[in-house]
C-alpha positions in Angstrom: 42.6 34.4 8.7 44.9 37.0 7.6 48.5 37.9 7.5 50.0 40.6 7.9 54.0 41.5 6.8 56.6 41.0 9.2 58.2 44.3 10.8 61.2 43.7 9.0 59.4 43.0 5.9 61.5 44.7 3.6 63.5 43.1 1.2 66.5 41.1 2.5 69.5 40.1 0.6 71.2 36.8 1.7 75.2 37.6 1.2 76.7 35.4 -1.7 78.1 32.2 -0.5 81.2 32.0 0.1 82.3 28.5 -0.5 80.8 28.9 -4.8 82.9 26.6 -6.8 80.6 26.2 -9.7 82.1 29.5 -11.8 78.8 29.8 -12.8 76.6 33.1 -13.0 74.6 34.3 -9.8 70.8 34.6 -9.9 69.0 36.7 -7.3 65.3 34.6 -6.5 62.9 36.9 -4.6 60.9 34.6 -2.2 57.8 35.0 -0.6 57.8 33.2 3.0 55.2 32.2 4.9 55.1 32.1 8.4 52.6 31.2 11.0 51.9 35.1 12.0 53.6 37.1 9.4 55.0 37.1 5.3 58.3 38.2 4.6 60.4 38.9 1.5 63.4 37.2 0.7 65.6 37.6 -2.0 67.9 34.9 -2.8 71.2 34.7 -4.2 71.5 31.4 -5.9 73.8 29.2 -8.4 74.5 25.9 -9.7 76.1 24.9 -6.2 74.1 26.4 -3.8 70.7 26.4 -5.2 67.2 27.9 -4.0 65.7 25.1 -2.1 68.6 24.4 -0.1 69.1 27.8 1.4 65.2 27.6 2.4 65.3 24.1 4.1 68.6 26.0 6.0 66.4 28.3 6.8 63.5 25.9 7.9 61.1 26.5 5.3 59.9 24.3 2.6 60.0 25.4 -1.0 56.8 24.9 -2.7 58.8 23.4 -6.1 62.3 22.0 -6.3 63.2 24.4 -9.0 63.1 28.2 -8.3 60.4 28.5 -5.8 58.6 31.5 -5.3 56.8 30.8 -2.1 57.9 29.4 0.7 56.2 27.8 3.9 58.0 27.8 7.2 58.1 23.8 8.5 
């Protein structure tokens, strides 16, 4: 089996959230997700208050660590 890159596998920026409260610097997390036909790129812009592995599980994909993931897998 082999996967191919989505069509709009370029890189995609998620805008920075708008409810941040921490204060806190921004990170941008680039995120590779797997899906059952095709792999995207996903860059992420994460903080103390809204952090990696919540914006994937949004998104419906699990993180494959808690903590910065790097690879995702859709659920």
């Amino acid at each position: 089996m082999s996967f191919q890159w989505g069509q709009d596998a370029g890189d995609k920026v998620d805008p920075a959230p708008s409810l941040c409260t921490c204060n806190e610097k921004h990170h941008v997390l680039r995120v590779v997700c797997v899906h059952m036909e095709y792999l995207e790129h996903v860059q992420l812009i994460i903080c103390k208050c809204n952090p990696a592995a919540a914006q994937l599980v949004c998104r419906g994909l699990f993180p494959c660590t808690p903590l910065s993931p790097t690879l995702a897998v859709n659920m």
